[in-house]
N, C-alpha and C positions, 0 to 999 in steps of 0.2 A: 582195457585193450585199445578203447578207439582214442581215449590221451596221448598212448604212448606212439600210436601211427600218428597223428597230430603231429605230434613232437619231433618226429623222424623227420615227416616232409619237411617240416618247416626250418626247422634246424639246417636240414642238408639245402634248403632255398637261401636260408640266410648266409651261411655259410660259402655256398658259392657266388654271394651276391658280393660279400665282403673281398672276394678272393678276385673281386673284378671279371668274372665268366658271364660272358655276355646272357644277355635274359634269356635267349630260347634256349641255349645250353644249361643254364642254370633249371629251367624247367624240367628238358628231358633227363638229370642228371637225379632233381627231385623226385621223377618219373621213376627211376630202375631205384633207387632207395626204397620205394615204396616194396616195388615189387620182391624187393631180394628182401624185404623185413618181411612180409604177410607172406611170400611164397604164394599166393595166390593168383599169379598170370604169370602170362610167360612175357619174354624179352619181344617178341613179334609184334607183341599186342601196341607197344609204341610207334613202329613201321607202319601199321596196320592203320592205327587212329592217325597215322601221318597224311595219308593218304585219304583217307576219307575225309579229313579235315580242310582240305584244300580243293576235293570232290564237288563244289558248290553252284551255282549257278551265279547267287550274288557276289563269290570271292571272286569273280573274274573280274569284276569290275574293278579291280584295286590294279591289276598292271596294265589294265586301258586306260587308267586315267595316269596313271605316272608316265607310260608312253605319252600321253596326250601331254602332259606337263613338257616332258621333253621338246617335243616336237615345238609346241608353243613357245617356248622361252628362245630356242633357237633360230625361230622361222619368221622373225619379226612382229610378233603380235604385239606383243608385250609395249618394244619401242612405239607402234602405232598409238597402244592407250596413253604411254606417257606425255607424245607430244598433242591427243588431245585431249585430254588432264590439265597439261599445261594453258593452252589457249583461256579457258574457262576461271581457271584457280592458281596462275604462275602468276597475277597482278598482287594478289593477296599479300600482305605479309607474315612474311614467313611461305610464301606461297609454295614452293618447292618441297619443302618437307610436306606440304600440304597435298601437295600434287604424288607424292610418293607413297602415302597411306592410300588417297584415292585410286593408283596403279595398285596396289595391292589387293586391295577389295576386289579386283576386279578379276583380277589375274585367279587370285584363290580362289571363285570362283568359277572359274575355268578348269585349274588343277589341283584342287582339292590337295594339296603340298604345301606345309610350311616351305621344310627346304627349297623345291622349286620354286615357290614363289622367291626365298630370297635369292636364290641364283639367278634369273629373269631380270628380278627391278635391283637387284643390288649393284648387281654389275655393271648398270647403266646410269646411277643415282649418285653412288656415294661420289665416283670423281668429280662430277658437277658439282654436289651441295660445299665439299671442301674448295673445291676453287671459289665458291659465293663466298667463302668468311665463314662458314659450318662448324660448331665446334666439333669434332672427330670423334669425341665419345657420346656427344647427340646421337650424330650421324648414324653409328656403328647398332646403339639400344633402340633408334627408332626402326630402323632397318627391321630388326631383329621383334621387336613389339609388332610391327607391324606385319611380320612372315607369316608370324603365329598365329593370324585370323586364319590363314587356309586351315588350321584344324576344325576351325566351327564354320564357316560360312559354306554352305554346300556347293557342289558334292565335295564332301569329306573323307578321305582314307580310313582315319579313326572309327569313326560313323557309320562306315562300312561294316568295320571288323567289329567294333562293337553288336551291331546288328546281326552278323555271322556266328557269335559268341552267345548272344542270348534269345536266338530266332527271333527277332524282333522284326520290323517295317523298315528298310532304308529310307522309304519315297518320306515315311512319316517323319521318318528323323534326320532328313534332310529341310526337309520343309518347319521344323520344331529348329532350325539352326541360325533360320533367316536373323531374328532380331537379334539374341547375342550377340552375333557377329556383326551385324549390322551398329551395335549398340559399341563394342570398340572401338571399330572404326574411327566413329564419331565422339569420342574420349579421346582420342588421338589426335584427332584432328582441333579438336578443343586446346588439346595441351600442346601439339604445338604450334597454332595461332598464340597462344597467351604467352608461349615460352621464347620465341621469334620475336614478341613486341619487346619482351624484356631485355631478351639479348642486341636488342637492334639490327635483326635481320631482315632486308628490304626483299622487295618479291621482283618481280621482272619488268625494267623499265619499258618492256615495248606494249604499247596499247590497244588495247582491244579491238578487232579487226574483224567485220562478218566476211568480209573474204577470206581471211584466213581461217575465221572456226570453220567457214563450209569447205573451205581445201581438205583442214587435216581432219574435219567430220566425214567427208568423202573418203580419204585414206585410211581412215581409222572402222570405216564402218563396216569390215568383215572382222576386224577383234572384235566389236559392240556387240555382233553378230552372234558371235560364238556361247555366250552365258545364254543369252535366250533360245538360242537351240538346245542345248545342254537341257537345263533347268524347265524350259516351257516347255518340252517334250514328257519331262518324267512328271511336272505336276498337272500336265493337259492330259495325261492319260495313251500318250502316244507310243513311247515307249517305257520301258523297264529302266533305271537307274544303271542298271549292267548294259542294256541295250545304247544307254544314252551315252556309256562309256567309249564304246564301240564307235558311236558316230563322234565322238569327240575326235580319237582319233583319225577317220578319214578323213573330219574338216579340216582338221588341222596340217593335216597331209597335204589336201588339195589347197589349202589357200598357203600355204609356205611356201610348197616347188611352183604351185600355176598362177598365182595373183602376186605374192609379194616376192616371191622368187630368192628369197634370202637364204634357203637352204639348195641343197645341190644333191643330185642324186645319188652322190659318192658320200657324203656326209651322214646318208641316214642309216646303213650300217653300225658306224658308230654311234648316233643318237642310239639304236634300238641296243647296243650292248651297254649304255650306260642303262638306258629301261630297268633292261633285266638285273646288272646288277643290285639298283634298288628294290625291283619286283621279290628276288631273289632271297634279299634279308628280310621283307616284310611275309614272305607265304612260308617263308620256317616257322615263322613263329606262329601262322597261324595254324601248322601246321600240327606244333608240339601243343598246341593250347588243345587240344582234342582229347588227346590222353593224360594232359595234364591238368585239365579242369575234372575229369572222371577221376584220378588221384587226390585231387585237392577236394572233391565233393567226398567220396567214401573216406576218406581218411579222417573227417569229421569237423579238420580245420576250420571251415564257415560256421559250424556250432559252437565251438570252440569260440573264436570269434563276436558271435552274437552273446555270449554271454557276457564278454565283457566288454560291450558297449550298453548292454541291458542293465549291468552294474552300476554303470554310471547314471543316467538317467531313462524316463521312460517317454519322455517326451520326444515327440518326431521331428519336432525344431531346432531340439541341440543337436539330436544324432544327426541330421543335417548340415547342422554348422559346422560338428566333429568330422564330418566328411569333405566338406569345404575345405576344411584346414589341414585333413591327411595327403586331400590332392595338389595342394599347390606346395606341398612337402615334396611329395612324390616326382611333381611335375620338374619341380629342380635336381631331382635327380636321377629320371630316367625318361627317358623318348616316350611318348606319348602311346604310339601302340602297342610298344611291349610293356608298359604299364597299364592300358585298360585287358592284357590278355590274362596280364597277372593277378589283377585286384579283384575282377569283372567276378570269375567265380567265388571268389573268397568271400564277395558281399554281396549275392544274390539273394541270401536267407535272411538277410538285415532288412531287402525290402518288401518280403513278405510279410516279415515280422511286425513291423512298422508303418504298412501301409503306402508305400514308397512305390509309385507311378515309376516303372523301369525306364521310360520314353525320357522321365524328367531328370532319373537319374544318367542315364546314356547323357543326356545336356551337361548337366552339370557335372558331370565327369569332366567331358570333354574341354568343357570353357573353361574351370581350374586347373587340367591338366594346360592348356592353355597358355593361360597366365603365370605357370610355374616353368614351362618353358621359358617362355620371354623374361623372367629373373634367372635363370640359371648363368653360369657363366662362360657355358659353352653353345648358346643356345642363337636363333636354331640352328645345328650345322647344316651345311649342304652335303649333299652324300659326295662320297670320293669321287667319282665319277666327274661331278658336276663344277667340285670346287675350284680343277684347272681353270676356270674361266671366268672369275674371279678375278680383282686388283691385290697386290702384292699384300696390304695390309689388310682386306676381308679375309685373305688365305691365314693370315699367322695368328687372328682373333678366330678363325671358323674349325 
């Protein structure tokens, strides 16, 4: 009997996965298959675990930080890191692409958003790097390589929900994000230093100037500002990762409209509806993963599952490896959190079974899902919202 529930879910997930139905749909639709094959809950019971699934303390923090992405990309922060990014690493060559991963790190960081990050430095990046002599499809893949730190360098969206999904520590798997992220980065910035030498791309003829780093360091130092408030609040012990969300936000508020002034009080309406409409598709899904991880558990599918990774070998280093290589599968083919909402319970029994640190796997989730991002070929998009503000050619590649 517990095969043939197996069989149903999975079937009816595949099936609506093939038919193109977006993931939380394809979940809750998994959801009533269940229910109408076992007859054993009612239709409510989805409604029900909707609600309680998004009932959270730490799931708040997922649209204070996407408001805070918002705010930040719009309110000039973003340009302040770029131009001192540039003072520092615009002599280099290849400096600019140099200076555009370092804008990134920084910025994800701050908004814990692939997309947001690429909407912030993309929109300000790519026209420069093409008017330097940039090849256009560098351009476009670094961009896009580089967005895809905001899923691991903390605070993280994914990270979040991952942590919401398997009660885990956010502050701990925030702080377990540092080096990965940290460690592309600087793979990046490696590859495009050696790849700039090759192509013969020069860095920025004007010469380094301690009046001008302390100008645009003075300018720049309520962005600097913002990661260490963020991040040294939640590993100081000051506040909570949701609390830290919350002040991201009001920083961001006050230094947009009262320091840099680059946003207007008529403006933030609209920021706050583009918010939500991203807040909006990320808390369905975490919303159906409530009822849909209780389906996908009783129905048997993660045994299921565990068998036939047990078949293959018994060692913890290939099933590791064989998961390394399912997520950056995965990663090119679906958005990062509604693939850890999907996978998360399916292979929770794999790391009991195996010995498998949840903390190390929530990482490595995250960093393959990641990297299969940044190969896909639509990757990362900015949400609709966001992508108006964009240059004509990031819109018809995003």
């Amino acid at each position: 009997m517990t095969g043939s529930i197996a069989a149903v879910v999975f079937l009816t997930l595949i099936a609506c996965l093939v038919l193109t139905v977006p993931i939380g749909f394809s979940l809750g639709i998994a959801s009533l298959g269940y229910i109408l094959y076992t007859k054993q809950l009612t239709f409510g019971f989805i409604a029900q675990n909707m609600v309680t699934g998004c009932d959270s303390f730490p799931t708040m923090a997922i649209p204070f930080f996407i408001f805070a992405g918002e705010l930040m990309g719009g309110g000039g922060i973003s340009k302040r890191l770029l131009n001192l990014a540039n003072v520092f690493f615009g002599r280099i060559q290849g400096g600019l692409a140099i200076v555009t991963v370092v804008v990134c790190m920084f910025f994800a960081a701050i908004s814990g958003s692939g997309p947001a990050t690429v909407a912030a430095v993309g929109g300000m990046v790519i026209p420069t790097m093409l008017e330097k002599g940039y090849d256009k499809k560098f351009v476009l893949a670094l961009i896009a390589a580089a967005g895809s730190i905001g899923v691991i360098i903390p605070p993280s969206i994914p990270m979040v929900i991952y942590a919401v999904t398997t009660n885990s520590s956010v502050s701990t798997l925030f702080l377990a994000g540092f080096v990965p992220g940290i460690l592309i980065g600087l793979v990046l910035i490696a590859y495009s230093y050696f790849y700039a030498k090759k192509m013969g791309y020069k860095g920025d003829d004007e010469p380094f100037s301690v009046k001008r780093a302390l100008r645009e360091t003075k300018e720049g130092f309520w962005a600097i500002l913002s990661p260490v408030i963020i991040l040294g609040g939640i590993f100081g012990g000051i506040f909570t990762p949701t609390e830290s969300a919350a002040v991201a936000v009001v920083y961001a508020l006050l230094v947009s409209l009262l320091i840099y002034k680059d946003i207007k009080i008529k403006d933030i309406p609209g920021i706050f509806v583009d918010g939500a409409i991203s807040t909006a598709t990320i808390l369905l899904l975490v919303g159906i993963s409530k009822s849909s991880g209780y389906v996908i558990t009783t129905s048997g599918l993660p045994h299921q599952v565990l068998e036939v990774f047990s078949s293959f070998t018994n060692s913890t280093v290939v099933i590791l490896l064989l998961l390394n290589i399912l997520f950056l599968v995965i990663g090119m083919l679906m958005e990062a959190n509604a693939a850890i909402i999907m996978m998360t319970p399916i292979l929770l029994p794999l790391l009991d079974a195996f010995g498998i640190d949840p903390l190390q796997f929530g990482i490595m989730m995250s960093f393959n899902l990641c990297i299969g991002l940044a190969g896909a070929k639509t990757a990362p998009r900015p949400p609709a919202a966001t992508r108006r503000t964009l240059p004509a050619y990031w819109q018809r590649s995003a």
